[in-house]
CHARMM internal coordinates of N, CA and C (Angstrom, degrees):
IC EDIT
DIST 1 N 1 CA 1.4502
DIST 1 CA 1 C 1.5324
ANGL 1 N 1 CA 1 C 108.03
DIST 1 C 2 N 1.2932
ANGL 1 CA 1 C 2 N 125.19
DIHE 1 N 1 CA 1 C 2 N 164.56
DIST 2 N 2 CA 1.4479
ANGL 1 C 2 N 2 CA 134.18
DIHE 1 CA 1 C 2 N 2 CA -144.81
DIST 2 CA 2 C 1.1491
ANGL 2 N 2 CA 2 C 88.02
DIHE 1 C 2 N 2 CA 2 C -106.98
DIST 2 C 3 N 1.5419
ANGL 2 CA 2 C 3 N 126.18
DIHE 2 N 2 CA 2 C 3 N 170.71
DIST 3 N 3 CA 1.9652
ANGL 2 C 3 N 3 CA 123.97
DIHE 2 CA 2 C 3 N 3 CA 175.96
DIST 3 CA 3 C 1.3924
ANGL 3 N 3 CA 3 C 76.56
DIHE 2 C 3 N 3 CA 3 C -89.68
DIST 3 C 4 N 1.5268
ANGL 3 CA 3 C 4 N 152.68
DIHE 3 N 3 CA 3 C 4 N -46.45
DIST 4 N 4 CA 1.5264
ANGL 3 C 4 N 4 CA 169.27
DIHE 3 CA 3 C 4 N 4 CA -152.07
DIST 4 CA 4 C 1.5616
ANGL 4 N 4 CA 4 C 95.13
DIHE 3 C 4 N 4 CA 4 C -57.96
DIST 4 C 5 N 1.1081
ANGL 4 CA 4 C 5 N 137.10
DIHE 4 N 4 CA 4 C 5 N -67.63
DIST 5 N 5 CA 1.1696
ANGL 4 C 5 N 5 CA 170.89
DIHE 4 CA 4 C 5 N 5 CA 138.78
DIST 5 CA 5 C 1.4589
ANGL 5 N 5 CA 5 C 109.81
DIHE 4 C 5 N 5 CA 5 C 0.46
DIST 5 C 6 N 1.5096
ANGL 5 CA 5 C 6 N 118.30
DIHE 5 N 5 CA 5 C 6 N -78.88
DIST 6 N 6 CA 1.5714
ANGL 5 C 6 N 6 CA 159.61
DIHE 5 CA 5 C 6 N 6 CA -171.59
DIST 6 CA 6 C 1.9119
ANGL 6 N 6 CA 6 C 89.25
DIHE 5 C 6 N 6 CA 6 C -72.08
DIST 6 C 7 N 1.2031
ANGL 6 CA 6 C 7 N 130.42
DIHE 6 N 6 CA 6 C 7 N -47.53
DIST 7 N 7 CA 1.6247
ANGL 6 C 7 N 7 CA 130.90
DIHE 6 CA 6 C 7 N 7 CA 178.26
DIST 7 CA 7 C 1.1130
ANGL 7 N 7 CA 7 C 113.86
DIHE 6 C 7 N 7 CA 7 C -78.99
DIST 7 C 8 N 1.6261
ANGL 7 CA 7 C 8 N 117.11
DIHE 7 N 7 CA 7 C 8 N -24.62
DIST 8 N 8 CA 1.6475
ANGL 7 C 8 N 8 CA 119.44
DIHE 7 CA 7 C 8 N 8 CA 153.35
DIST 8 CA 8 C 1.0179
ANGL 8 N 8 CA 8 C 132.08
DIHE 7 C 8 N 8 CA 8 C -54.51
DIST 8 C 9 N 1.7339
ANGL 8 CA 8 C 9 N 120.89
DIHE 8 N 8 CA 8 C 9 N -29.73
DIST 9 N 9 CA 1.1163
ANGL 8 C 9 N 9 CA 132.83
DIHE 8 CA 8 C 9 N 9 CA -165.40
DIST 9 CA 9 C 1.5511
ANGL 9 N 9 CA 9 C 95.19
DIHE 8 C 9 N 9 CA 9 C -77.85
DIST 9 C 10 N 1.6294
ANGL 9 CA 9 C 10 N 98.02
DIHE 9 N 9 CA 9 C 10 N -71.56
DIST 10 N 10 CA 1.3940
ANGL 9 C 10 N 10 CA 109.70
DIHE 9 CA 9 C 10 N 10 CA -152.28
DIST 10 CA 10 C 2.1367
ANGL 10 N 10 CA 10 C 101.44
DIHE 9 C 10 N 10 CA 10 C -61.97
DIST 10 C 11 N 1.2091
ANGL 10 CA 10 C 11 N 119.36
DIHE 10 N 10 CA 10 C 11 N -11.88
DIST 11 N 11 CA 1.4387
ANGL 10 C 11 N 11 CA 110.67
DIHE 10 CA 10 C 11 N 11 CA 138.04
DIST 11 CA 11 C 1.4182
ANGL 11 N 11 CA 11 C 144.57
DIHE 10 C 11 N 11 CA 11 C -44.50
DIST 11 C 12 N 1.2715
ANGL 11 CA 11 C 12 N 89.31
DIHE 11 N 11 CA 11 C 12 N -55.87
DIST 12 N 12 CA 1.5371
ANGL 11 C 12 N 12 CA 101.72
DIHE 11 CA 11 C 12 N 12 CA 165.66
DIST 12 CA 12 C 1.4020
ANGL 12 N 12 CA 12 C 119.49
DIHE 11 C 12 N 12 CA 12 C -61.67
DIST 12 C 13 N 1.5498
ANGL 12 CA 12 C 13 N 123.73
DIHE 12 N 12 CA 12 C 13 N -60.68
DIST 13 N 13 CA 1.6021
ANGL 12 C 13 N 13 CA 134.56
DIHE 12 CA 12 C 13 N 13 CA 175.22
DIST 13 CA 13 C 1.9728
ANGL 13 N 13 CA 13 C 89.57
DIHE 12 C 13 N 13 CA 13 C -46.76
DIST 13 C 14 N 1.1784
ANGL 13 CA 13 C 14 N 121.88
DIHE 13 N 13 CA 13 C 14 N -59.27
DIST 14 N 14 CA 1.6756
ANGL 13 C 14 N 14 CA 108.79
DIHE 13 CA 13 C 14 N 14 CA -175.01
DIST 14 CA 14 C 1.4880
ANGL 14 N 14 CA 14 C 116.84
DIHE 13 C 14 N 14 CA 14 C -63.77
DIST 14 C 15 N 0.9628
ANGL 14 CA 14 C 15 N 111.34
DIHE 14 N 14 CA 14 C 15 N -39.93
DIST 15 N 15 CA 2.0103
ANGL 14 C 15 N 15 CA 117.74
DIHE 14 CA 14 C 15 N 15 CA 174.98
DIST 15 CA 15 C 1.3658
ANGL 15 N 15 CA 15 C 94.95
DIHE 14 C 15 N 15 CA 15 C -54.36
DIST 15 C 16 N 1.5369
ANGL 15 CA 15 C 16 N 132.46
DIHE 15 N 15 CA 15 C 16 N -58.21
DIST 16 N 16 CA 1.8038
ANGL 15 C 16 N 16 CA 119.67
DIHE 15 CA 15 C 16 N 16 CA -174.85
DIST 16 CA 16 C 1.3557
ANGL 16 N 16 CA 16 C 113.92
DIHE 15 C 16 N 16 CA 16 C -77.82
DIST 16 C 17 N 1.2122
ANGL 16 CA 16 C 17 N 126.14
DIHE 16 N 16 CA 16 C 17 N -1.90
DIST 17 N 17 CA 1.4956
ANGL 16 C 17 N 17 CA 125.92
DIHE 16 CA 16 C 17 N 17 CA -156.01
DIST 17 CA 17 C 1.8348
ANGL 17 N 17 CA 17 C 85.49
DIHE 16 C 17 N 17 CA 17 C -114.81
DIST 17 C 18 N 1.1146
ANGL 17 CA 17 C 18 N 123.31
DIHE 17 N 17 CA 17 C 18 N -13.30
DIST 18 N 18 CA 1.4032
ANGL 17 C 18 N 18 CA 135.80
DIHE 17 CA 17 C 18 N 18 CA -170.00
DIST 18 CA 18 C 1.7971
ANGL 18 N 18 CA 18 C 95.86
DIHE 17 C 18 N 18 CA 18 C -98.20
DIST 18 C 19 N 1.2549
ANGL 18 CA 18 C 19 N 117.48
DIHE 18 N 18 CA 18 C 19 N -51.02
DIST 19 N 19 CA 1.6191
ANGL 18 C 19 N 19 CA 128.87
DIHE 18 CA 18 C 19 N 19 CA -163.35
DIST 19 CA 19 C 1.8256
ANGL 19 N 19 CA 19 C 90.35
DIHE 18 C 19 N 19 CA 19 C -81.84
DIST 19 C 20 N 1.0006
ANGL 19 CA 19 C 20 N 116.64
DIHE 19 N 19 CA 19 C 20 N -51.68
DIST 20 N 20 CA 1.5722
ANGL 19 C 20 N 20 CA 126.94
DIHE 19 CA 19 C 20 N 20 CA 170.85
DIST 20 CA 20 C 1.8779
ANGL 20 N 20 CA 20 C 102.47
DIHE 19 C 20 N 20 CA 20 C -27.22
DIST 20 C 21 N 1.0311
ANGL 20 CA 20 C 21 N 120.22
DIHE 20 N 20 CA 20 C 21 N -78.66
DIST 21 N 21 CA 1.6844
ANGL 20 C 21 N 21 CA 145.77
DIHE 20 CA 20 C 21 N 21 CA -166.69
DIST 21 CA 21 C 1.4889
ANGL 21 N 21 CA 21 C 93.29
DIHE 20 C 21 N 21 CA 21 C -63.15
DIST 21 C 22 N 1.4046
ANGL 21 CA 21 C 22 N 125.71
DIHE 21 N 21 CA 21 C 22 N -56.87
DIST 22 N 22 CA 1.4920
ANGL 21 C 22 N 22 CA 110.90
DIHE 21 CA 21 C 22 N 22 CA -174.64
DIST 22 CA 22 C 1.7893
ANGL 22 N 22 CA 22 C 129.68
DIHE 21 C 22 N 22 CA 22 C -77.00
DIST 22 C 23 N 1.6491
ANGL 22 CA 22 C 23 N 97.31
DIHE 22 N 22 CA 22 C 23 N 1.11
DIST 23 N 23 CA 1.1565
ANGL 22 C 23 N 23 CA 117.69
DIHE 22 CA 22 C 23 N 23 CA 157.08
DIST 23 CA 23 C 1.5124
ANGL 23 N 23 CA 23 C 143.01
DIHE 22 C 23 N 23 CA 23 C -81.64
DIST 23 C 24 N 1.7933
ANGL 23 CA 23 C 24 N 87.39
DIHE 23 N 23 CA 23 C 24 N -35.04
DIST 24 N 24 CA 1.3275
ANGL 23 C 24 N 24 CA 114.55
DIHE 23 CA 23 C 24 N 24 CA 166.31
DIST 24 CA 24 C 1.8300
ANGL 24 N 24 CA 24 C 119.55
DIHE 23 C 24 N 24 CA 24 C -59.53
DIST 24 C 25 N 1.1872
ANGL 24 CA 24 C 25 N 91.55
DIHE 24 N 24 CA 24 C 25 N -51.12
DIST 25 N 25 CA 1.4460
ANGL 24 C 25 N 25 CA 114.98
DIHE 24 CA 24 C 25 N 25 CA 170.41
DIST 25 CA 25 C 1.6304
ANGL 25 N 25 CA 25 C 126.05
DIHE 24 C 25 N 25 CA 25 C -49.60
DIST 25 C 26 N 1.4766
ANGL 25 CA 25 C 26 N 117.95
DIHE 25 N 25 CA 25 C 26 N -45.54
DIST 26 N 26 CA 1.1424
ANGL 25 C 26 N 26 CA 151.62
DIHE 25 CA 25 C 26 N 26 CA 162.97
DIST 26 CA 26 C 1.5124
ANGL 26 N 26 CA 26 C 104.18
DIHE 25 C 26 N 26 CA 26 C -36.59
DIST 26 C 27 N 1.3581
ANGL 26 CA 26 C 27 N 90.84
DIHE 26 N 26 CA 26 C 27 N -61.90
DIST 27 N 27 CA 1.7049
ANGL 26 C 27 N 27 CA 115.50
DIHE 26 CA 26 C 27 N 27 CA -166.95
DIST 27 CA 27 C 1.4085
ANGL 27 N 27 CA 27 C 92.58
DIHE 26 C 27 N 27 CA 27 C -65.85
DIST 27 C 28 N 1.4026
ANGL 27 CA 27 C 28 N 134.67
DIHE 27 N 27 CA 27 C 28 N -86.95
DIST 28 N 28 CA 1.7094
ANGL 27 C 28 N 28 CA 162.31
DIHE 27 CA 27 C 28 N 28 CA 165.82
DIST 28 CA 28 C 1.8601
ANGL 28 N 28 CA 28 C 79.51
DIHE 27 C 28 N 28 CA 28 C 1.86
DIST 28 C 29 N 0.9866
ANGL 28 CA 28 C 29 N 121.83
DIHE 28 N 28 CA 28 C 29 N -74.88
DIST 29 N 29 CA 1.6369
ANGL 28 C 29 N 29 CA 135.19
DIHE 28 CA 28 C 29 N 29 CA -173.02
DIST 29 CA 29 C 1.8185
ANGL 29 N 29 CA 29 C 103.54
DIHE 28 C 29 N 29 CA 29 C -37.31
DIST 29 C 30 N 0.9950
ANGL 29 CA 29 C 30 N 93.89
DIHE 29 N 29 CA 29 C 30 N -64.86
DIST 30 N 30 CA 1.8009
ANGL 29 C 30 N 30 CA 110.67
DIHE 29 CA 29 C 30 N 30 CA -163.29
DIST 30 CA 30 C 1.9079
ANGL 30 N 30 CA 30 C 83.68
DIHE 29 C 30 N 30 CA 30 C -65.61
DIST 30 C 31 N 0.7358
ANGL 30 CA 30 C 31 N 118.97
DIHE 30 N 30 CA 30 C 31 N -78.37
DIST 31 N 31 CA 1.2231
ANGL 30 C 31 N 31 CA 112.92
DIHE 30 CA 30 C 31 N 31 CA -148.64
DIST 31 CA 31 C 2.0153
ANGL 31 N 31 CA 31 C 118.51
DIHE 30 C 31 N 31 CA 31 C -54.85
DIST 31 C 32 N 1.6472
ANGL 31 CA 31 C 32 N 91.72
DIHE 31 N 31 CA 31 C 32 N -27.90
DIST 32 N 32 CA 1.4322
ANGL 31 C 32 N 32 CA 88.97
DIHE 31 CA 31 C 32 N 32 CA 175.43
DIST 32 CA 32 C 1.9269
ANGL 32 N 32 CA 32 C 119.03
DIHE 31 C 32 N 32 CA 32 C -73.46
DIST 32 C 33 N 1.6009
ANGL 32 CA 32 C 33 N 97.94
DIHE 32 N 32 CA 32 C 33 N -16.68
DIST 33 N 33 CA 0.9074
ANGL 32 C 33 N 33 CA 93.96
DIHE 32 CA 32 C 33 N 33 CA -161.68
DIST 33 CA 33 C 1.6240
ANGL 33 N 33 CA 33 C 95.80
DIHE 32 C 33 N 33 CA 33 C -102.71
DIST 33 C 34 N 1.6738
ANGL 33 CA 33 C 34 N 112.92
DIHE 33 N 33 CA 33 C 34 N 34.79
DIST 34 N 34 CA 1.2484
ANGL 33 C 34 N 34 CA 124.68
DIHE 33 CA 33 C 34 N 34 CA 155.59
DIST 34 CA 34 C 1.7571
ANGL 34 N 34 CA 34 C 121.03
DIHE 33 C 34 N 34 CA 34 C 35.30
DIST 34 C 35 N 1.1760
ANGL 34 CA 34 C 35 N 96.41
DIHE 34 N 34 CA 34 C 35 N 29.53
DIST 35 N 35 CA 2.0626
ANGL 34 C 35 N 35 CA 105.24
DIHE 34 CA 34 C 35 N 35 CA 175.03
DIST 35 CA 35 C 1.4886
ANGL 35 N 35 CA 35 C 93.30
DIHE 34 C 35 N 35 CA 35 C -71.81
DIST 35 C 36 N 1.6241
ANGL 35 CA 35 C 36 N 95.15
DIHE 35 N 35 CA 35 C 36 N -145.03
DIST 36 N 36 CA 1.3756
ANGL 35 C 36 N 36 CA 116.13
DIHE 35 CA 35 C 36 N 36 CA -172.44
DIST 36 CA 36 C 1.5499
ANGL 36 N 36 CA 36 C 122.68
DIHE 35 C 36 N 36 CA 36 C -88.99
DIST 36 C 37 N 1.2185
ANGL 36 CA 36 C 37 N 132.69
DIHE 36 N 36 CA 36 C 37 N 160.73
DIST 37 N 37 CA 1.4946
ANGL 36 C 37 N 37 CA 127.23
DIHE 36 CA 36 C 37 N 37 CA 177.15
DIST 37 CA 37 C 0.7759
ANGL 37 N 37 CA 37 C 133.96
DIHE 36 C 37 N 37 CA 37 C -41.28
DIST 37 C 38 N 1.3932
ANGL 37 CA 37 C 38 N 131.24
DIHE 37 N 37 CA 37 C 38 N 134.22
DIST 38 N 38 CA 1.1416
ANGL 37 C 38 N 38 CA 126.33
DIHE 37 CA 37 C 38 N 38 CA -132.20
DIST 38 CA 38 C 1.9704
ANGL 38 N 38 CA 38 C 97.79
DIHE 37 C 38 N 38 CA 38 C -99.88
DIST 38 C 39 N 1.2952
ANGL 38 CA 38 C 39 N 142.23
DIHE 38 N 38 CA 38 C 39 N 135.48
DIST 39 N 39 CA 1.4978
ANGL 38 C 39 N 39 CA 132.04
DIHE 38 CA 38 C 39 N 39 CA 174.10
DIST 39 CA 39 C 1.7882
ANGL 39 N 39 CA 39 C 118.65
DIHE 38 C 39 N 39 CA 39 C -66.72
DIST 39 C 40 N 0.8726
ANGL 39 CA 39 C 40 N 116.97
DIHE 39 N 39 CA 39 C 40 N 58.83
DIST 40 N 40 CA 1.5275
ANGL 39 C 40 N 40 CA 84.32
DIHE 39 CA 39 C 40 N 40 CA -165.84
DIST 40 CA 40 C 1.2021
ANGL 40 N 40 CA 40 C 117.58
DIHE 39 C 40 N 40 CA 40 C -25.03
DIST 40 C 41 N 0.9949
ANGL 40 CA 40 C 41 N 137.69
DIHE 40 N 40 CA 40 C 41 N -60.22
DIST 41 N 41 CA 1.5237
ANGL 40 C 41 N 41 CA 133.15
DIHE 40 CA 40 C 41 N 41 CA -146.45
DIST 41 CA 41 C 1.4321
ANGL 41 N 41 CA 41 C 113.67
DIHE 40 C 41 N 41 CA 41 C -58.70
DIST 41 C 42 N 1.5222
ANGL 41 CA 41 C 42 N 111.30
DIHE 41 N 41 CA 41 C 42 N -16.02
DIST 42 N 42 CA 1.2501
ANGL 41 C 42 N 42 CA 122.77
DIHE 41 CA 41 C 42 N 42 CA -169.06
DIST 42 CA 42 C 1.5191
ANGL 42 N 42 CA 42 C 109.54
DIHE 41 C 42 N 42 CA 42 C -59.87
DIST 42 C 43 N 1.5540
ANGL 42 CA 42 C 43 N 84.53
DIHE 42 N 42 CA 42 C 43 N -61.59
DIST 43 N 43 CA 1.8450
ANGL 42 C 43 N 43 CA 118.05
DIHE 42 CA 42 C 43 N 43 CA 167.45
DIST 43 CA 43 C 1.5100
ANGL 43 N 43 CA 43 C 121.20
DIHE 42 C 43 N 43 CA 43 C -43.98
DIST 43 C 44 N 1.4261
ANGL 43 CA 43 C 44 N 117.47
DIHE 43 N 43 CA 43 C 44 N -46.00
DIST 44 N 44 CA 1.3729
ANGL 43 C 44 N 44 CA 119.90
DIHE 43 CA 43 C 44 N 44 CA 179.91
DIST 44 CA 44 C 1.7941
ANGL 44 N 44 CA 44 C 125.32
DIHE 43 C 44 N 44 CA 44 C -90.10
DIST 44 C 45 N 1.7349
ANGL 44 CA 44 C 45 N 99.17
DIHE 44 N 44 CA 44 C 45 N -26.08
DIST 45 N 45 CA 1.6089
ANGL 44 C 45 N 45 CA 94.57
DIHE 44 CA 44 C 45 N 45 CA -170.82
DIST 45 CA 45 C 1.4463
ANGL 45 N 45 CA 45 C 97.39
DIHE 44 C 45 N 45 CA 45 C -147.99
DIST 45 C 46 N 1.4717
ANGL 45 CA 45 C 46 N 94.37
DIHE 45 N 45 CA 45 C 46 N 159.19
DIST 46 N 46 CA 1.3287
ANGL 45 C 46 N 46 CA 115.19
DIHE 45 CA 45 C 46 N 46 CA -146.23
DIST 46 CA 46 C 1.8589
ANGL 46 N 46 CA 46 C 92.58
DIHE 45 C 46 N 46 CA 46 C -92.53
DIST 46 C 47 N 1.0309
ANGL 46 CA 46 C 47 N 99.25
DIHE 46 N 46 CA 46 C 47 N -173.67
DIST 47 N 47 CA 1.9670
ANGL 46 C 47 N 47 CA 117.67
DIHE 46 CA 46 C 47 N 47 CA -173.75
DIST 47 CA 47 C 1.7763
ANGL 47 N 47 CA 47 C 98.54
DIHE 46 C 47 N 47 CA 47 C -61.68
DIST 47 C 48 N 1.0165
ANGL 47 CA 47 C 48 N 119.43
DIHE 47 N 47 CA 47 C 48 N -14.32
DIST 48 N 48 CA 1.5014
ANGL 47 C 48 N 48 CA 93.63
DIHE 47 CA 47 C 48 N 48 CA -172.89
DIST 48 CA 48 C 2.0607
ANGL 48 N 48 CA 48 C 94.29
DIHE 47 C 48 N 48 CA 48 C -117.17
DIST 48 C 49 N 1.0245
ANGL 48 CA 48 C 49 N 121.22
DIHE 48 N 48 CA 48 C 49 N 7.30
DIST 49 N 49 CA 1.6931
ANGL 48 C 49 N 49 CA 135.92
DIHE 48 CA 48 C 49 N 49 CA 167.80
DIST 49 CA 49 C 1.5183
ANGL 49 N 49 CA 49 C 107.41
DIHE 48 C 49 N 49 CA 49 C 85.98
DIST 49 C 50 N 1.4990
ANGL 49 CA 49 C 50 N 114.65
DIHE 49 N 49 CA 49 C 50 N 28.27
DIST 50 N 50 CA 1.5354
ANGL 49 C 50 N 50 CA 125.59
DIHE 49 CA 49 C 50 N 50 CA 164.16
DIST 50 CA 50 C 1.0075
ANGL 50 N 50 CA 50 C 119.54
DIHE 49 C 50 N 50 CA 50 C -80.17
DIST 50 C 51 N 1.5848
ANGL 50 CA 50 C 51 N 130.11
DIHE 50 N 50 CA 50 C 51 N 162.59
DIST 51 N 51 CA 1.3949
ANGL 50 C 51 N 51 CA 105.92
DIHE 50 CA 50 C 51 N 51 CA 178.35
DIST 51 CA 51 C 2.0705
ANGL 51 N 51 CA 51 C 119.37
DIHE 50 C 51 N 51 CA 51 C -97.58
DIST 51 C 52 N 1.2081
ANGL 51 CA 51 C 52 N 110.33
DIHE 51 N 51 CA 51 C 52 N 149.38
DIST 52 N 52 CA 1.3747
ANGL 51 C 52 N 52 CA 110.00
DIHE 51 CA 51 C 52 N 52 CA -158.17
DIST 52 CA 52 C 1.5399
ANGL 52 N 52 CA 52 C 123.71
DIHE 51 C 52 N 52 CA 52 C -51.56
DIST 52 C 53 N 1.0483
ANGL 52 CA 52 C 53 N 105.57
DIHE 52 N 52 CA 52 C 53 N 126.80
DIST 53 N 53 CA 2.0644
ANGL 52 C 53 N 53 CA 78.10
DIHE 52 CA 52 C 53 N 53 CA -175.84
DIST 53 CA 53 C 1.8241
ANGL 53 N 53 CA 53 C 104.24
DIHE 52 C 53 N 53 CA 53 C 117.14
DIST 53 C 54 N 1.7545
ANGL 53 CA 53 C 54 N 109.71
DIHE 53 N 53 CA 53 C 54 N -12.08
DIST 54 N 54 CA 1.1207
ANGL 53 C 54 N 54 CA 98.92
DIHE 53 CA 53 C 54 N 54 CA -179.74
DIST 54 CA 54 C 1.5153
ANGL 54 N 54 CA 54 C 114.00
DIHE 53 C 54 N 54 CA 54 C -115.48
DIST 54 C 55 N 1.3511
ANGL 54 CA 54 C 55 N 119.95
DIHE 54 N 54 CA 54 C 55 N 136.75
DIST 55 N 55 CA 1.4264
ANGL 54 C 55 N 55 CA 123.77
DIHE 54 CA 54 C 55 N 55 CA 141.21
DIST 55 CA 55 C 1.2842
ANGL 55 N 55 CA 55 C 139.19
DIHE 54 C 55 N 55 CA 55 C -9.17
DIST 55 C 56 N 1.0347
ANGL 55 CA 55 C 56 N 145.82
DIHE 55 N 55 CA 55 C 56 N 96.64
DIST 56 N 56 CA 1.4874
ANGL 55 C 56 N 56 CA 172.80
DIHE 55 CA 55 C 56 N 56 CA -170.68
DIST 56 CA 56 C 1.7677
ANGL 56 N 56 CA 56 C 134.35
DIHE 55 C 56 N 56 CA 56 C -101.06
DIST 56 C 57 N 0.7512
ANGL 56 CA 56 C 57 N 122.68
DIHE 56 N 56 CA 56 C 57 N 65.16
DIST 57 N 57 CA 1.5161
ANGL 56 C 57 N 57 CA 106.44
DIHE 56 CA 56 C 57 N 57 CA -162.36
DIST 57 CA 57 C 1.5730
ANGL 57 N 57 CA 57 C 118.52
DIHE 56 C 57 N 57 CA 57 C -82.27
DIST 57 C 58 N 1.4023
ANGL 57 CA 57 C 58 N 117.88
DIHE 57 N 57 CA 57 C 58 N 111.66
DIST 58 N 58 CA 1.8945
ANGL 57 C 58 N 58 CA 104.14
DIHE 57 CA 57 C 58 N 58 CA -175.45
DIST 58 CA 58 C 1.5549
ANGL 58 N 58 CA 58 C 120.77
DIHE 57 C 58 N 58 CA 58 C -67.55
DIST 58 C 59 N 1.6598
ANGL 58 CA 58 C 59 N 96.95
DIHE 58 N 58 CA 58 C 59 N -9.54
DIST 59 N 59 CA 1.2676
ANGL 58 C 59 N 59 CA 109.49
DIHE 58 CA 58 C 59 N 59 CA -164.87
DIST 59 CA 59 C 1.5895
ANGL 59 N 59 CA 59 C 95.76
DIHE 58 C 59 N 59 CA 59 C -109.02
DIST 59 C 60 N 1.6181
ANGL 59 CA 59 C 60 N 122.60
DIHE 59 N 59 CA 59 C 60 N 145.07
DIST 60 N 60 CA 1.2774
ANGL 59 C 60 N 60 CA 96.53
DIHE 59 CA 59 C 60 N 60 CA -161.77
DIST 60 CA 60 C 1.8457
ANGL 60 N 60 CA 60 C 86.00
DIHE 59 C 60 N 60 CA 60 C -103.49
DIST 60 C 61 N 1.4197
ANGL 60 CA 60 C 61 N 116.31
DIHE 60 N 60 CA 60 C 61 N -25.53
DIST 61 N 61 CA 1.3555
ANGL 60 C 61 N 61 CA 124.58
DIHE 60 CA 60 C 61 N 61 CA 174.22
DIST 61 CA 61 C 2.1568
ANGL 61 N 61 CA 61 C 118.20
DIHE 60 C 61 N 61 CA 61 C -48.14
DIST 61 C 62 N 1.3302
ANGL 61 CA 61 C 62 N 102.44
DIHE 61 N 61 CA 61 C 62 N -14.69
DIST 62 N 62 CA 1.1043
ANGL 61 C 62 N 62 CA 119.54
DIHE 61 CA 61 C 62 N 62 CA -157.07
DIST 62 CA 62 C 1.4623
ANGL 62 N 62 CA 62 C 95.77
DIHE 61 C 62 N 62 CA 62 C -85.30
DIST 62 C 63 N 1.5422
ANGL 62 CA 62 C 63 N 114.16
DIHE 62 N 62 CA 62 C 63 N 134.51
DIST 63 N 63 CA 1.5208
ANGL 62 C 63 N 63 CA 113.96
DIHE 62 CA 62 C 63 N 63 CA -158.03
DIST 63 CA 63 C 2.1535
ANGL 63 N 63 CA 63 C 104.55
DIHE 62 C 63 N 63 CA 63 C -95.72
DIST 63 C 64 N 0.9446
ANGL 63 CA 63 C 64 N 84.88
DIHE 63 N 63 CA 63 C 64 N 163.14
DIST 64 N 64 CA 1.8290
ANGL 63 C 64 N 64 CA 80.07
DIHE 63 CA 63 C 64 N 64 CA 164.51
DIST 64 CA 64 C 1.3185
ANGL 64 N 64 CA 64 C 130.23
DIHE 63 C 64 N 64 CA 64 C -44.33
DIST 64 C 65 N 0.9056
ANGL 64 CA 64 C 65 N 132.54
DIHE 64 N 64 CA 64 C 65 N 154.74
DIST 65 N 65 CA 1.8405
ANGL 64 C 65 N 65 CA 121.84
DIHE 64 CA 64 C 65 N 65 CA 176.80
DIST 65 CA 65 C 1.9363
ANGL 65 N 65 CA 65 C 100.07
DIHE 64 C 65 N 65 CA 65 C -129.98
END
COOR INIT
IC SEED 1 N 1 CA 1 C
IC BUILD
C-alpha cells in the first residue's frame, strides 16, 4: 500500500472520528438542556435520509473526487 493511499485513510478515519464528536456534542447539549426527544435521524442524516458526511453523486457519469 502507498504512504498516498495509507494518508487517505487516516483522513478519512479523522473526517468520521471528527463528525462522530460534533454529534456527540449536539447530543451532550440537547439532553442537558432536558427539552423534548431527541430525533435521531435529525442528528445522523441529511434531507435526502443518507447518512451526513457522505458523498452522493446526482450525476451517475460523475467521477470520484
Amino acid at each position: 500500500m502507498s504512504l498516498d493511499t495509507e494518508n487517505e485513510r487516516q483522513r478519512g478515519r479523522e473526517a468520521r472520528l471528527q463528525a462522530m464528536r460534533a454529534i456527540s456534542k449536539r447530543l451532550a447539549a440537547r439532553l442537558r438542556e432536558g427539552g423534548p426527544p431527541i430525533d435521531h435521524a435529525e442528528l445522523l442524516y441529511d434531507e435526502r435520509g443518507l447518512p451526513k458526511g457522505t458523498w452522493v453523486y446526482d450525476d451517475p457519469d460523475e467521477t470520484a473526487r
